[in-house]
C-alpha positions as CSV (number, residue, x, y, z in Angstrom):
1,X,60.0,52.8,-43.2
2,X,58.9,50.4,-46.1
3,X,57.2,47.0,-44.7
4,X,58.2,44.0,-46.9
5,X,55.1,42.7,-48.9
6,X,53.8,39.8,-46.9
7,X,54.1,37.0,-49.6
8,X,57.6,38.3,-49.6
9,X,58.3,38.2,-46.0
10,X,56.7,34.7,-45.2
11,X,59.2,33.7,-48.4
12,X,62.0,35.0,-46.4
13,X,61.4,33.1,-43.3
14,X,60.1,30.0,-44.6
15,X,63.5,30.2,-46.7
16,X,65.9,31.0,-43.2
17,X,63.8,27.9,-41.4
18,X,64.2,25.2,-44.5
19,X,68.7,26.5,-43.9
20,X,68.2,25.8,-40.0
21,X,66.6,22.6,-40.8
22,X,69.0,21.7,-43.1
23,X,72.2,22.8,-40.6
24,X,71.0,21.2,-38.3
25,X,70.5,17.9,-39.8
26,X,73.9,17.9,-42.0
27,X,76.3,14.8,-41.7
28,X,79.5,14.8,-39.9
29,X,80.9,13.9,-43.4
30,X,80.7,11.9,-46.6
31,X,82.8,8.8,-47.3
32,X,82.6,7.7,-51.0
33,X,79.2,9.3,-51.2
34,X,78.2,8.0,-47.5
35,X,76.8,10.7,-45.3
36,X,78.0,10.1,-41.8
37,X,74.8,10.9,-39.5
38,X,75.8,14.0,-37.2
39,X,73.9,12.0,-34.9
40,X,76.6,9.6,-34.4
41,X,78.8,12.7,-33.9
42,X,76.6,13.7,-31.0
43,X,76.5,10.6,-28.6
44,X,80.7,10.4,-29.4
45,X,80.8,13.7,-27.8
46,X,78.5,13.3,-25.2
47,X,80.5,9.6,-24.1
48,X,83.6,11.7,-24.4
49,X,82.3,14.8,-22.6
50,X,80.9,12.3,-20.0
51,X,84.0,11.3,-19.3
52,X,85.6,14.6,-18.8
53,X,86.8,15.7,-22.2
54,X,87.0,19.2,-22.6
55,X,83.9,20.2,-25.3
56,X,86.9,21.6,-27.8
57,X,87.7,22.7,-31.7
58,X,90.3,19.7,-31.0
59,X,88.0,16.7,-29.7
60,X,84.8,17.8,-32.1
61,X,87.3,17.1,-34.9
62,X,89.0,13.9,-33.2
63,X,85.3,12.5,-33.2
64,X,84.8,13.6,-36.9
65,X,88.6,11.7,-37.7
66,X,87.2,8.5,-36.0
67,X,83.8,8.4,-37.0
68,X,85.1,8.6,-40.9
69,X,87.9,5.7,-40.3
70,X,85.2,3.4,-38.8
71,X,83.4,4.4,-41.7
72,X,86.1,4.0,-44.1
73,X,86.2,0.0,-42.8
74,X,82.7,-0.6,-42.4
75,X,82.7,0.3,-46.0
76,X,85.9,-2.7,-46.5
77,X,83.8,-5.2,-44.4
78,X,80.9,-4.8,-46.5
79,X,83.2,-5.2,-50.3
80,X,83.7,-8.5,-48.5
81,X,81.0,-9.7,-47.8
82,X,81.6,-9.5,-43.6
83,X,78.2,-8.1,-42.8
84,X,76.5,-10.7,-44.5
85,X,77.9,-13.6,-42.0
86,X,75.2,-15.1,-40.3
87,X,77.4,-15.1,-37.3
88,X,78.6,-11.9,-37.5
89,X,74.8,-10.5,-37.7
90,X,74.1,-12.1,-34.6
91,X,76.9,-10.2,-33.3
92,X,75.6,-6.6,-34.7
93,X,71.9,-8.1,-33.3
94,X,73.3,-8.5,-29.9
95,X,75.7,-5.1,-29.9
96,X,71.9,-3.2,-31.0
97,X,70.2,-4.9,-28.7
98,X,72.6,-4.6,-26.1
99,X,72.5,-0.5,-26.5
100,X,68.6,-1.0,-26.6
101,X,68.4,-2.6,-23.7
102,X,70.7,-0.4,-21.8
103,X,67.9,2.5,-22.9
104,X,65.3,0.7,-21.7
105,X,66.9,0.6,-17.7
106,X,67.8,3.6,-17.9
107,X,64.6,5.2,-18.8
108,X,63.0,2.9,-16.0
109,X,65.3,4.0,-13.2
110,X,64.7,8.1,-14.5
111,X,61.1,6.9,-14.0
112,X,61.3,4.2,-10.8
113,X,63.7,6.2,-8.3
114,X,64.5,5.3,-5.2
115,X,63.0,7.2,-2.4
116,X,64.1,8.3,0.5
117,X,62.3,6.8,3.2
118,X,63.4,3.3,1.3
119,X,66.9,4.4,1.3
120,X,66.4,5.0,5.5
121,X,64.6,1.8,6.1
122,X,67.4,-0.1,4.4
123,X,70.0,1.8,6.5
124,X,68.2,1.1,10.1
125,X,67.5,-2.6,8.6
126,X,71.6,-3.1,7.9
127,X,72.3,-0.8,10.7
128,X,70.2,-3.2,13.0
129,X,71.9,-6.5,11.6
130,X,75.3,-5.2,12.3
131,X,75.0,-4.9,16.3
132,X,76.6,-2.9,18.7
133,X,80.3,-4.8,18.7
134,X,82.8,-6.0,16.0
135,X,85.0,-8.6,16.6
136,X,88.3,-9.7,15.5
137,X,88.5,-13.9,15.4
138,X,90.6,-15.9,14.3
139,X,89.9,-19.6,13.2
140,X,91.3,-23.1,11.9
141,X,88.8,-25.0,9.9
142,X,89.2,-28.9,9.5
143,X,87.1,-31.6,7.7
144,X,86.0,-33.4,10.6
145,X,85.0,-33.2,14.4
146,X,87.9,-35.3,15.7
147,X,90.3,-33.3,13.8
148,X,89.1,-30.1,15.8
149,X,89.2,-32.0,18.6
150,X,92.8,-32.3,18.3
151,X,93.4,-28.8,17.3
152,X,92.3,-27.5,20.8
153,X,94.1,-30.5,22.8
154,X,96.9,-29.2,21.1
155,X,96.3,-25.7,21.9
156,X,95.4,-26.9,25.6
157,X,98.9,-28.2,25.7
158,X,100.5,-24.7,24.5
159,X,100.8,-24.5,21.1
160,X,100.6,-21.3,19.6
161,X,96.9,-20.7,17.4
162,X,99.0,-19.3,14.8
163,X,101.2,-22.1,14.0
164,X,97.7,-24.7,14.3
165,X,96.2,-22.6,11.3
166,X,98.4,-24.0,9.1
167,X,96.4,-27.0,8.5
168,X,92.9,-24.6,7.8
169,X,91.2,-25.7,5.0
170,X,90.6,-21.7,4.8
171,X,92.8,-20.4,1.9
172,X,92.2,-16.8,3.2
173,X,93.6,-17.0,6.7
174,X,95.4,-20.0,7.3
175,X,98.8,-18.2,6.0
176,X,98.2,-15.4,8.3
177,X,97.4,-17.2,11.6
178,X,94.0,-18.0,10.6
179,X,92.9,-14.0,11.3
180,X,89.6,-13.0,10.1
181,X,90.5,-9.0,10.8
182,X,87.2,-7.1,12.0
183,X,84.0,-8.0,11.6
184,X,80.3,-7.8,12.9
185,X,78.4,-11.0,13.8
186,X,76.4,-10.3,10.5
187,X,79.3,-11.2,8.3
188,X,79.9,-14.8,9.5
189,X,77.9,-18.0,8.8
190,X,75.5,-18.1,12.2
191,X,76.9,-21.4,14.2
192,X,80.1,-19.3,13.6
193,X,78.8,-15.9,15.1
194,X,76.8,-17.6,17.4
195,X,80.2,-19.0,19.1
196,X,82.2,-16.4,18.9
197,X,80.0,-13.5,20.5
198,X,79.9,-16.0,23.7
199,X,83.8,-16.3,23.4
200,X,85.3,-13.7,26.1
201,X,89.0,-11.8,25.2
202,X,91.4,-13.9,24.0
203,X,89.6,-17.0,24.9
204,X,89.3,-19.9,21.9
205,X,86.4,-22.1,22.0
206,X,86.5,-25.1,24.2
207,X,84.2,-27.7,21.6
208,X,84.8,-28.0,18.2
209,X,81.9,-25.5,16.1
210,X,80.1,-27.3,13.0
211,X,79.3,-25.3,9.9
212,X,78.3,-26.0,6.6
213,X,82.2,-25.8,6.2
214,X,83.6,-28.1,8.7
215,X,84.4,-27.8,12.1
216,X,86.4,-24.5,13.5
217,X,88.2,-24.0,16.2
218,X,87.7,-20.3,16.8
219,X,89.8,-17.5,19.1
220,X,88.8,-14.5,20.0
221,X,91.7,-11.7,19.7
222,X,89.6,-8.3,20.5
223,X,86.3,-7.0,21.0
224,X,85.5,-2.9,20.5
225,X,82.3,-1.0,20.2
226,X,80.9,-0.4,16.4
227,X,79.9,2.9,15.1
228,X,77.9,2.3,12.2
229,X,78.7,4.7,9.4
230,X,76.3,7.8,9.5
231,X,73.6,7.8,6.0
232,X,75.2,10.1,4.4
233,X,78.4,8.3,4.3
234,X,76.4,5.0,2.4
235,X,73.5,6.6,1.0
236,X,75.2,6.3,-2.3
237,X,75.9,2.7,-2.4
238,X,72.3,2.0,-0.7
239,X,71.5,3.6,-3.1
240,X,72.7,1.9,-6.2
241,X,72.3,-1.5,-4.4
242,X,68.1,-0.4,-3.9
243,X,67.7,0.7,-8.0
244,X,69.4,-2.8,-8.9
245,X,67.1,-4.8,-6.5
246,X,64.1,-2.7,-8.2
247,X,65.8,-3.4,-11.9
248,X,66.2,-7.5,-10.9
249,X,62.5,-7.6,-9.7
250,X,61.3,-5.9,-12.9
251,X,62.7,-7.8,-15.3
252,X,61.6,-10.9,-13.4
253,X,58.0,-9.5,-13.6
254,X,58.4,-9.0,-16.8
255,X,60.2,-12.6,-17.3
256,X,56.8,-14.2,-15.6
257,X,54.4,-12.4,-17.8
258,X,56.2,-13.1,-21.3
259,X,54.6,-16.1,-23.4
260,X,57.8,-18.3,-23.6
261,X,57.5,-21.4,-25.9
């Protein structure tokens, strides 16, 4: 079998490499002589892919349709003169930046993860803070001492808690009773929790209790046992709520050591 002269042969190759190259680097399309980047064409597809568009004939053509039409009125903007606003190129700085930016975190969250003894310590620390009991209050909140003295004289006397939340200052509960649903001590202001833990079934509390809100009267409607949610169930959202504490303390870090005149 004949051998193809070497000069030849490296000819051949170096030819089929420079087509590759070329292939793969070929706009999406031209508009009035403007190649279209077929990288542009690539992050639409991935955004659309992400999102659970099929990869399809159909979609890599929808991307080319839209990529030209934004191209075709970029191309108007520009006759007019739009780009060169000094408003509208704070805009395009910002919408760059913005994408830089968004980069930037993500890179540092690929390379600052989470781990997972962090993720457990942060469970048994929330886990801890909730207790062992979640209760189900309810409340009327006034301006002043005297006025919560009334509110359990008047309760004293026999009138229903349900009907005396009508005069809460607390928009969320007053129009159902002043019902706080279930909750764990953790969730209320302290002087609140503090009271209402001490308060037995059904009993309201006998002394007005001062917050940084006002004064409540507070009942307690039910008690039960608390079953936290196993780690599985919230490792997610620990999660999540972990790599944004990490992102906030970077970027304060970062804020500290920049020269700011």
């Amino acid at each position: 079998m004949k051998r193809f002269p070497s000069r030849l042969a490296f000819g051949l190759i170096a030819g089929l490499i420079a087509h590759a190259a070329v292939a793969a680097t070929a706009p999406a399309a031209k508009v009035n002589g403007t190649a279209i980047p077929a990288s542009r064409a690539d992050v639409m597809l991935n955004e659309q892919r992400s999102q659970g568009a099929p990869d399809t004939p159909q979609l890599h053509d929808a991307v080319r349709e839209e990529l030209i039409r934004r191209e075709v009125l970029a191309q108007e903007a520009a006759k007019k003169g739009i780009d060169k606003k000094a408003d509208i190129q704070a805009q395009m700085d910002l919408a760059r930046q913005a994408v830089l930016l968004r980069a930037y975190i993500q890179d540092y969250v690929k390379a600052n993860p989470v781990s997972e003894a962090d993720l457990k310590k942060e469970y048994e620390t929330i886990k801890g803070q909730m207790g062992t009991k979640e209760y189900k209050p309810r409340h009327v909140l006034v301006e002043t001492e005297d006025e919560a003295k009334a509110v359990i004289t008047k309760l004293r006397a026999g009138e229903k808690f349900e009907t005396l939340a009508k005069q809460s200052k607390d928009p969320g509960s007053k129009d159902n009773g002043g019902d706080l649903g279930w909750s764990n001590p953790g969730m209320f202001v302290k002087p609140f929790a503090e009271a209402m833990v001490k308060l037995e079934k059904g009993q309201y509390s006998a002394t007005p209790v001062k917050s940084e809100f006002g004064y409540h009267v507070i009942q307690l409607d039910d008690v039960r046992d608390l079953k936290a949610p196993d780690f599985a169930t919230v490792k997610p959202q620990l999660e999540q709520r972990l790599q944004q504490q990490k992102i906030e303390k970077h970027i304060m870090d970062l804020r500290a050591k920049a020269k700011v005149e």
